[in-house]
N, C-alpha and C positions, 0 to 999 in steps of 0.2 A: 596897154601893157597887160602881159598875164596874169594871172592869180593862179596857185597852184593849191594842189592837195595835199597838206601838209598832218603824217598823218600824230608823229610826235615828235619832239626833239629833246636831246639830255645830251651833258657829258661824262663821258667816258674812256673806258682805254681801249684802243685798237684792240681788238681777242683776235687777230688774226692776220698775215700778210707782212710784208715787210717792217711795219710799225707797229707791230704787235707791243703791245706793254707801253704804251706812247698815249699821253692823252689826245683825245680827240671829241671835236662836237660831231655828233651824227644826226642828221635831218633825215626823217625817214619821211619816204610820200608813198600815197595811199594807190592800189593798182597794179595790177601784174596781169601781163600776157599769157602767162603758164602758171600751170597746176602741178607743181612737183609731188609727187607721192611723200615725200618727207618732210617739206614745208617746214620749218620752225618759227616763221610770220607767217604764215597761213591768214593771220586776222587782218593784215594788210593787205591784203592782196586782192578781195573780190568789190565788185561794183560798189556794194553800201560798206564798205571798211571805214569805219569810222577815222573820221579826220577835218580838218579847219581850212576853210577858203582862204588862203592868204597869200596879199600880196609881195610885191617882189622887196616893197620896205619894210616889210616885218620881218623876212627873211635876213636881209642886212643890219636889223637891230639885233637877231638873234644870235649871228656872225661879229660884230661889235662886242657887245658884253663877252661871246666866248673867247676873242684875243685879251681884254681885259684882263681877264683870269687865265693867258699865261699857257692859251691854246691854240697851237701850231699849223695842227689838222684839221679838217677838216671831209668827213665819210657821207654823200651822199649813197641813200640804201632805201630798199621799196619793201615789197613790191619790186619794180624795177623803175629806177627813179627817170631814164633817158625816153621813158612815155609821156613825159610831163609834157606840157604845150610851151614853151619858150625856157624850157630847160637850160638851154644857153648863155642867157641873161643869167642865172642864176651863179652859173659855173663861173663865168667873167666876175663878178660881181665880188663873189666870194674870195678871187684870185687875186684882185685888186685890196683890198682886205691883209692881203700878205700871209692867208692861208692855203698851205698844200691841198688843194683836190682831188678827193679819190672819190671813184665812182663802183659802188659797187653794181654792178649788170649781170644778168642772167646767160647772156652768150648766144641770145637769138634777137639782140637789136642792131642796125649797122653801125659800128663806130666810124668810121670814114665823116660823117657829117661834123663830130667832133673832134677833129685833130688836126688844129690851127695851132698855128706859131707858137701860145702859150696855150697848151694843151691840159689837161685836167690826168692824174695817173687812174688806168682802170686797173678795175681787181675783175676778173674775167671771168665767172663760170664755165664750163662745160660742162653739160648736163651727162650722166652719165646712164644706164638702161636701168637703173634702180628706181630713175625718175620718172621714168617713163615720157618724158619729157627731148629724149636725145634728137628727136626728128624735126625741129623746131633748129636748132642751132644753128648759126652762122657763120660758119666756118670760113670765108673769105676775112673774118675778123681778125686773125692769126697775123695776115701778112701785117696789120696797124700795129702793132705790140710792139714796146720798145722793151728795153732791159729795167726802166723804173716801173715797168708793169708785171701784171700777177694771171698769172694761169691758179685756178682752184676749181682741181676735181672734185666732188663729193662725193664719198664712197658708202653705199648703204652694205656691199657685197663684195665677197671675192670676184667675181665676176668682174666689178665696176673696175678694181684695182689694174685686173688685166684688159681692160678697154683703155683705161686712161695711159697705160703705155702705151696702145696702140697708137690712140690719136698722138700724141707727142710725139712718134715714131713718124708719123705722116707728115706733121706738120711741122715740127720744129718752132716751136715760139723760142724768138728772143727775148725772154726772160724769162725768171723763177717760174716754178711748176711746184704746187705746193697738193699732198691728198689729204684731206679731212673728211675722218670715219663721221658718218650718222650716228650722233649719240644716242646707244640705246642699240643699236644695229650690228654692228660689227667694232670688235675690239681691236683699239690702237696695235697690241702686237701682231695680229694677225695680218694686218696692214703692214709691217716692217716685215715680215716672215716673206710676207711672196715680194716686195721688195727687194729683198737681199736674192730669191729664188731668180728676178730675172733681173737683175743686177742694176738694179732704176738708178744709180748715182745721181741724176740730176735732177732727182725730184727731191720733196721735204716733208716729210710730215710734220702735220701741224696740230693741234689741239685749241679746240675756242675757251681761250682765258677764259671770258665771262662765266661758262657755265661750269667751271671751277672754281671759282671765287662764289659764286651766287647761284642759286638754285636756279637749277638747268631751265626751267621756264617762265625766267620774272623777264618783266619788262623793263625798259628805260636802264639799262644797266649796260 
C-alpha cells in the first residue's frame, strides 16, 4: 500500500471555483512538475518540500474527524497532488467517506486515468505565458471536463487575459471558465476592462477569498 507526501492539512473555506465560501478540508502533498513564475506554494513544490510520510489510514483518520465537524469537501492541492504514487486509493477512499472530491491539478497531468464511474471534480489550470510554464499543458485534457468541473486561468498580464480567450475559443470546455488575476500583478479591473473589450460572457472572474480574509501569504488558511 502507498504512503504519500503529505505536505499539510487544515480546514478551510473554498477561496475559489464553484464552492467558493463552502467549508472544505484541504490535503496538500508535497511535489510539482512545474515551476510557475508566480507560484504562491512555491515551498510545496520542490524535491525536499517539507512534508510527512503518511499512510493511506492517516489520511482516512484525517477525512473522519473532518466530516465530524460538518465538512462536505473535500480539495486535494500540491504542488500537484495526481503525481502521488496510488493517488487513487486516496480519491476512492475519501468518496467513500461521503466527501465531494476536487482535485486541484496544474493542466499538464493526463486526467483520462481518473475518470471512473465515481469520478473525483477537477478544478483545471491552464498555464498561461506569464508562467512561463504554458508548453507543458495537456490539452487533450479539455475533451475529460464535465459541466461540475472548473477551467482556471491565472492571469499575471494583459496578455494572459487575451490567450486565455483564445484557448477557450479552441477548445471549448464544458464547464465554467473562471480568470484569477496574480495578486500583486495585475488589477482585478483591468481584467474585467478587456473582458467586456472582447466580450468573454462565459467566463468569471474570480478573486481568492483567503487572501482577503488573511494576509495574502499565511499558511494553513
Amino acid at each position: 500500500m502507498a504512503n504519500y507526501k503529505l505536505a499539510e492539512h487544515f480546514i478551510s473555506i473554498n477561496g475559489e471555483g464553484q464552492r467558493a465560501g463552502e467549508l472544505a478540508l484541504f490535503l496538500r502533498f508535497a511535489g510539482c512538475n512545474l515551476r510557475c513564475d508566480w507560484c504562491d506554494t512555491a515551498w510545496a513544490c520542490s524535491k525536499d518540500a517539507p512534508h510527512e510520510i503518511v499512510p493511506l489510514s492517516c489520511i482516512e483518520q484525517i477525512g473522519e474527524n473532518a466530516v465530524v465537524q460538518g465538512v462536505r469537501n473535500v480539495t486535494l492541492t500540491g504542488g500537484e497532488p495526481l503525481l502521488q504514487e496510488g493517488i487513487g486509493e486516496v480519491i476512492a477512499m475519501l468518496m467513500l467517506l461521503g466527501l465531494r472530491v476536487e482535485i486541484e491539478t496544474n493542466g499538464s497531468v493526463p486526467l483520462e486515468p481518473f475518470i471512473l464511474p465515481h469520478r473525483p471534480v477537477f478544478t483545471m489550470d491552464y498555464k498561461l505565458p506569464s508562467s512561463k510554464m504554458e508548453q507543458h499543458m495537456c490539452t487533450e485534457n479539455f475533451e475529460h471536463l464535465r459541466e461540475c468541473d472548473t477551467v482556471k486561468f491565472v492571469c499575471g498580464s494583459r496578455a494572459d487575459v487575451f490567450r486565455a480567450n483564445e484557448i477557450a475559443e479552441k477548445y471549448k470546455p464544458k464547464c465554467p471558465m473562471y480568470l484569477s488575476p496574480v495578486f500583486g500583478r495585475i488589477e482585478p479591473q483591468e481584467i474585467v476592462e478587456i473582458m467586456k473589450e472582447l466580450a468573454m460572457g462565459s467566463f468569471r472572474l474570480q478573486l481568492q477569498l483567503h487572501k482577503l480574509i488573511w494576509e495574502p501569504t499565511a499558511r494553513g488558511v
